[in-house]
Short mmCIF file of the C-alpha atoms (twelve columns), coordinates in Angstrom:
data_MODEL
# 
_entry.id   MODEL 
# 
loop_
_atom_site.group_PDB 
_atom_site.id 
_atom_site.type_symbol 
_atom_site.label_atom_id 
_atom_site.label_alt_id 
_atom_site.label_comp_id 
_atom_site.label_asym_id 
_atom_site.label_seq_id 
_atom_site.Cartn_x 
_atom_site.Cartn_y 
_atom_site.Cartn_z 
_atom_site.pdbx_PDB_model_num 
ATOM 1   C CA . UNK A 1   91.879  114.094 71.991  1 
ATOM 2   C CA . UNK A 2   93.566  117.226 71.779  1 
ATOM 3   C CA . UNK A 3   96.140  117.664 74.529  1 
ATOM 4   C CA . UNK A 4   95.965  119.131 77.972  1 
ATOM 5   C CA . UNK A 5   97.471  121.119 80.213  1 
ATOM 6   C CA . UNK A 6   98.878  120.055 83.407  1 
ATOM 7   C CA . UNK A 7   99.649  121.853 86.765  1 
ATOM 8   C CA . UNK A 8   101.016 120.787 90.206  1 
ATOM 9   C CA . UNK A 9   98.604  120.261 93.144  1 
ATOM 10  C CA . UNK A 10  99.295  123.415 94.982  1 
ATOM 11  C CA . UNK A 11  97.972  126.281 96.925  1 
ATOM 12  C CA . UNK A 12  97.728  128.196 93.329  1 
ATOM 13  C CA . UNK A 13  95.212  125.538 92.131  1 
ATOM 14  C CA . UNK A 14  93.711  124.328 95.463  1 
ATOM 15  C CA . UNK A 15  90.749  126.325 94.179  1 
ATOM 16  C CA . UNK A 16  90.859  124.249 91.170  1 
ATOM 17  C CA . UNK A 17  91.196  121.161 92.885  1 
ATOM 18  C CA . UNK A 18  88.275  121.214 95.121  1 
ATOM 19  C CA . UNK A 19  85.753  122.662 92.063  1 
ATOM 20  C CA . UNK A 20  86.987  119.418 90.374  1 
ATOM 21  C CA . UNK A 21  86.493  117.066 93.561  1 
ATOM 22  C CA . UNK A 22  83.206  119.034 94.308  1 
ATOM 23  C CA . UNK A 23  81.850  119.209 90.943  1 
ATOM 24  C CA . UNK A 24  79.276  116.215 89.623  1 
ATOM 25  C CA . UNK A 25  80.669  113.061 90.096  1 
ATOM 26  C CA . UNK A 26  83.719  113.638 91.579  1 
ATOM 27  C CA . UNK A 27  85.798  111.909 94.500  1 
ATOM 28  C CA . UNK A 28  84.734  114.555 96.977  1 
ATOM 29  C CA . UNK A 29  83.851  112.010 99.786  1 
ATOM 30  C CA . UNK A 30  87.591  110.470 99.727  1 
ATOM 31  C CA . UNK A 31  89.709  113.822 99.227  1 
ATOM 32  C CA . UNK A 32  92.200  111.460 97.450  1 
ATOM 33  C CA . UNK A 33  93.545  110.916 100.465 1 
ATOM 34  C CA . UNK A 34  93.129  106.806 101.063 1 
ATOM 35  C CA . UNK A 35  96.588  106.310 100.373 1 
ATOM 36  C CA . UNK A 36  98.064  109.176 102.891 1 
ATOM 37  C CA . UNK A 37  99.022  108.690 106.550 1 
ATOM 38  C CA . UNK A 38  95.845  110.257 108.653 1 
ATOM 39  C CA . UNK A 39  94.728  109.606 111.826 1 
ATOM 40  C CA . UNK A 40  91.786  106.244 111.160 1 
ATOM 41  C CA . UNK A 41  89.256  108.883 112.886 1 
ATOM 42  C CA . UNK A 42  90.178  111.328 110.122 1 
ATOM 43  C CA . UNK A 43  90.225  108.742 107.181 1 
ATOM 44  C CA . UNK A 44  86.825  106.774 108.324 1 
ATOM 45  C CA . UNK A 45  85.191  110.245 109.955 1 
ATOM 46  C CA . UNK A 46  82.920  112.795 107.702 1 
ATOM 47  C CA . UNK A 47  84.396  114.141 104.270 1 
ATOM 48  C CA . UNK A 48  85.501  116.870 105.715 1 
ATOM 49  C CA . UNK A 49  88.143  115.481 107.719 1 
ATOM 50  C CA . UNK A 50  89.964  114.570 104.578 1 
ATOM 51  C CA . UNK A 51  89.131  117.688 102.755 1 
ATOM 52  C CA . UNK A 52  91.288  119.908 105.448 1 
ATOM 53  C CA . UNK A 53  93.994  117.098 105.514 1 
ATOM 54  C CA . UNK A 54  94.479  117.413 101.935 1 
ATOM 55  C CA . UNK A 55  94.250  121.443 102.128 1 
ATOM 56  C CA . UNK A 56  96.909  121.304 105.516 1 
ATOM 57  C CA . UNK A 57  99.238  119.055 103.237 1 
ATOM 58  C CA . UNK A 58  98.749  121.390 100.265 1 
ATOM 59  C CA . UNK A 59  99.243  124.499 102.728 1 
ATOM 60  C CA . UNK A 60  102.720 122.945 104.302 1 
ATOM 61  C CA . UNK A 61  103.702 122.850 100.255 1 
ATOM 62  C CA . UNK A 62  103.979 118.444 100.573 1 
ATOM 63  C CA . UNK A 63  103.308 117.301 96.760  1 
ATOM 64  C CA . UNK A 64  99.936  115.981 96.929  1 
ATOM 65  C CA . UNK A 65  99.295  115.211 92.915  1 
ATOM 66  C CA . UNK A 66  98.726  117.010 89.412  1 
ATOM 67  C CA . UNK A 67  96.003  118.296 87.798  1 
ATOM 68  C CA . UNK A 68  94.672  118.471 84.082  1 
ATOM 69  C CA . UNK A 69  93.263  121.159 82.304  1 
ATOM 70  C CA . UNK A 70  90.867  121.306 79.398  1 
ATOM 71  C CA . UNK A 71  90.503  125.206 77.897  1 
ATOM 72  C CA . UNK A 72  91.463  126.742 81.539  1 
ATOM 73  C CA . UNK A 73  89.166  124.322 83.365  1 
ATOM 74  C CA . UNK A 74  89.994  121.720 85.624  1 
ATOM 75  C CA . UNK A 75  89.145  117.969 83.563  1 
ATOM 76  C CA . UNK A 76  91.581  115.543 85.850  1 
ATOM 77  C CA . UNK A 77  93.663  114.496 88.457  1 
ATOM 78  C CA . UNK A 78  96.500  112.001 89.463  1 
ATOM 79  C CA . UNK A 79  98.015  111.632 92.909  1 
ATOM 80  C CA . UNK A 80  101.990 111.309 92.494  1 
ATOM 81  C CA . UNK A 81  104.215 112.246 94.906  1 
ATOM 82  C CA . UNK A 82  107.276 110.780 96.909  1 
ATOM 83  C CA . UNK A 83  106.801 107.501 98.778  1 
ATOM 84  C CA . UNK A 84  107.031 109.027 102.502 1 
ATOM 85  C CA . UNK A 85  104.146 111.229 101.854 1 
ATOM 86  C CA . UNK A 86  102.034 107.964 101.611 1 
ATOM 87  C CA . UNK A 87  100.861 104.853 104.328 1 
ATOM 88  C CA . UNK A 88  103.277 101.865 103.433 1 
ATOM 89  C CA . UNK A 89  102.509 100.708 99.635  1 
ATOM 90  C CA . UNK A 90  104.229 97.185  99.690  1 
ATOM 91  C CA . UNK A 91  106.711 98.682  96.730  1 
ATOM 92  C CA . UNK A 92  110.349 97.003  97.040  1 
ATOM 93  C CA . UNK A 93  112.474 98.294  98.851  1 
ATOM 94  C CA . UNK A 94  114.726 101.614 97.512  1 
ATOM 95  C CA . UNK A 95  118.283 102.919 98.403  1 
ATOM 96  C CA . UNK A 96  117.110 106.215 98.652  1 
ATOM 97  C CA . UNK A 97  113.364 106.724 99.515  1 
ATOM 98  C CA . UNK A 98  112.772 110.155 98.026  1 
ATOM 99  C CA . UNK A 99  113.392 109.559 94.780  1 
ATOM 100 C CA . UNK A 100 110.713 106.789 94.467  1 
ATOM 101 C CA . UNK A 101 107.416 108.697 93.452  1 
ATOM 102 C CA . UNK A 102 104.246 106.377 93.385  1 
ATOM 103 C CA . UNK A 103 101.034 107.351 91.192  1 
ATOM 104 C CA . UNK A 104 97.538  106.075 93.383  1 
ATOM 105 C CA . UNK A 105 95.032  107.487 91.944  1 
ATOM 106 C CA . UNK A 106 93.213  109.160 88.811  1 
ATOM 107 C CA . UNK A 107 90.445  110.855 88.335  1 
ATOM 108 C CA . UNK A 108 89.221  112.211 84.535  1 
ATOM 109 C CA . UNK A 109 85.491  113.627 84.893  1 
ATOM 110 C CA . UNK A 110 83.346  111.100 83.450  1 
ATOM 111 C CA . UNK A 111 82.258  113.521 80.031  1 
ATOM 112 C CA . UNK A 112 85.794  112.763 78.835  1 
ATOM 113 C CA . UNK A 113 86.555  109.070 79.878  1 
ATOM 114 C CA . UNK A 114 87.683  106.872 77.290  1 
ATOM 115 C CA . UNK A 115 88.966  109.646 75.221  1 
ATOM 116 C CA . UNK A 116 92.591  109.469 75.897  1 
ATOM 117 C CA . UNK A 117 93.501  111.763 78.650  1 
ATOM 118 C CA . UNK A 118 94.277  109.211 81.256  1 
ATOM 119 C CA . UNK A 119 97.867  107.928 78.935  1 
ATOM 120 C CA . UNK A 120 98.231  112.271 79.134  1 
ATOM 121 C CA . UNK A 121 98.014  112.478 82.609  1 
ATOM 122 C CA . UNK A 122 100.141 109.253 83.192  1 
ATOM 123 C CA . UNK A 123 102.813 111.336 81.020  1 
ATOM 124 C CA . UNK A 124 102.282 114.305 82.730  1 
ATOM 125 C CA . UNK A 125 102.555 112.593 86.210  1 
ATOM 126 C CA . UNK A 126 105.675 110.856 85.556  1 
ATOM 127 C CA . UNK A 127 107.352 114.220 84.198  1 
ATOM 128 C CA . UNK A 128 106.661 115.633 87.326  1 
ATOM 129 C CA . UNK A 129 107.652 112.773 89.284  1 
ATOM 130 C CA . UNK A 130 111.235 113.153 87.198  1 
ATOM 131 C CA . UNK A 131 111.489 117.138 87.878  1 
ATOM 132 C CA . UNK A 132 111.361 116.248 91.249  1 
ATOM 133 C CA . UNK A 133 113.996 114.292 90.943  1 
ATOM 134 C CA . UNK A 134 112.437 110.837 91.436  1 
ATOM 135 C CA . UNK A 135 114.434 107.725 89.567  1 
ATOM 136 C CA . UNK A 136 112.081 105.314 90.222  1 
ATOM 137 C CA . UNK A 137 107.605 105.967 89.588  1 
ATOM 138 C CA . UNK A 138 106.069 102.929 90.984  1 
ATOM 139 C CA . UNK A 139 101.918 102.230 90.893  1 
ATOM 140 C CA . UNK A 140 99.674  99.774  91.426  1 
ATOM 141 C CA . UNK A 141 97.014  99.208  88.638  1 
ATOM 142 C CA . UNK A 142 94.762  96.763  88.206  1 
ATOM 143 C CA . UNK A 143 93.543  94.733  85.644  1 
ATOM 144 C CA . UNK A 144 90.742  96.361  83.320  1 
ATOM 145 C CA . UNK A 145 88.058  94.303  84.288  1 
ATOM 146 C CA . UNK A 146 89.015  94.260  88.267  1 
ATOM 147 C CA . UNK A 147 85.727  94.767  90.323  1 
ATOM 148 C CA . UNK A 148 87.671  97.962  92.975  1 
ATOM 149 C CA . UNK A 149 90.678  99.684  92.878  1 
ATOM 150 C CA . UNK A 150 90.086  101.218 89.457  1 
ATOM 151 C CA . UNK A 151 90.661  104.371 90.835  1 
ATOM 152 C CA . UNK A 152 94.391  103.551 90.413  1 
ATOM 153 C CA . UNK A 153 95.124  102.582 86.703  1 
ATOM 154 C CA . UNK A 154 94.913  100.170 84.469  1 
ATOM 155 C CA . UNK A 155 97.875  97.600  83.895  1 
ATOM 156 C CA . UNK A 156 97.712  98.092  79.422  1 
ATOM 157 C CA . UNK A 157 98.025  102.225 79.988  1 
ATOM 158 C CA . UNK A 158 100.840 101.867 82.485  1 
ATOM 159 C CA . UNK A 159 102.442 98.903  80.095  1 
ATOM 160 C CA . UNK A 160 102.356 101.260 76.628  1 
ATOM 161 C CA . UNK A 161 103.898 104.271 79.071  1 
ATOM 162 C CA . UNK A 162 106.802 101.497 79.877  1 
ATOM 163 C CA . UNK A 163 105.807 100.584 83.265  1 
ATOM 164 C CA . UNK A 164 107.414 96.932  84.213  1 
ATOM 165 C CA . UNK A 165 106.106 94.905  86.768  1 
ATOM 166 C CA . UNK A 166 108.357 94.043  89.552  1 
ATOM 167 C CA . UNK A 167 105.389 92.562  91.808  1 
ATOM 168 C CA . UNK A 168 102.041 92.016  92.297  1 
ATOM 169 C CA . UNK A 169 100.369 93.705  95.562  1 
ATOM 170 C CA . UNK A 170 97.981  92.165  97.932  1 
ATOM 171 C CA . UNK A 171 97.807  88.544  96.195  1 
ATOM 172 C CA . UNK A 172 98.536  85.766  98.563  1 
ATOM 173 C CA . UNK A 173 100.572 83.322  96.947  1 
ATOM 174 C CA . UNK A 174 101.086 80.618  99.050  1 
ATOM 175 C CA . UNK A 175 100.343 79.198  102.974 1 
ATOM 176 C CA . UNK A 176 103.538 80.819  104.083 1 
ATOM 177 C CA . UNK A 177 102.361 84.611  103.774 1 
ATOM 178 C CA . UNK A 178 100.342 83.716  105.995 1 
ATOM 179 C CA . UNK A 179 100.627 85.215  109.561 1 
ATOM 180 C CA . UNK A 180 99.131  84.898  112.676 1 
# 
């Protein structure tokens, strides 16, 4: 696959961003916003709750994700941005908060999955991440075959990109984590 272009989440390519999210098959009932702090009436409410969440965010200039490009039109998305602009992840613990940038979720319209732009957004979201300054890009994908989630990568792309795993999120592993 030939490469692709890549541009910031902004109020330049909101326009962009919700023809992608509003085009055939795209996320447009979650807004990519699962992961961000909204009000539950906001996050379980009508679609377009989220949509103006995401466009407030975008508005106030808080880094909300990339986008891909594929001859001028918008292919693909990935939500990266620092760790305060999302609900609690379960990531360890950093000195400094605002240089740890998680990736949550992709998107590649479904005409071009399994071509090889997912590893070129990955790239292109961890650049970004690093511009920003961030010294530590955390995510949480799952395993290839894992029935939900998918939405947020898949452990062999983030492995070959040099991703190395420090945890494993929402698995009980013994009686004690439980709570009561």
């Amino acid at each position: 696959m030939p490469p692709h272009t890549f541009r910031e989440g902004d109020e330049r390519t909101r326009r962009d961003f919700e023809r992608l999210f509003e085009g055939r098959g795209g996320p447009k009932h979650f807004w990519c916003m699962a992961w961000r702090p909204i009000p539950v009436a906001v996050r379980t409410g009508p679609a377009s709750g989220r949509k103006r969440a995401i466009r407030k965010a975008v508005r106030e200039g808080v880094p909300v994700g990339i986008l891909g490009y594929d001859a001028g039109e918008p292919v693909a998305w990935c939500s990266v941005a620092p760790r305060s602009t999302y609900r609690p992840l379960g990531g360890p613990p950093a000195r400094d908060e605002s240089k740890v940038w998680p990736i949550v979720c992709f998107f590649v319209r479904r005409d071009l999955r399994g071509q090889g732009l997912g590893p070129q957004l990955l790239d292109a979201a961890i650049a970004t991440a690093r511009r920003h300054g961030a010294t530590i890009v955390e995510a949480y994908p799952v395993a290839p075959d894992a029935p939900s989630y998918r939405h947020m990568g898949f452990v062999p792309m983030f492995a070959a990109a040099g991703f190395k795993k420090v945890g494993v999120f929402g698995v009980r592993t013994s009686d004690t984590d439980l709570a009561s």
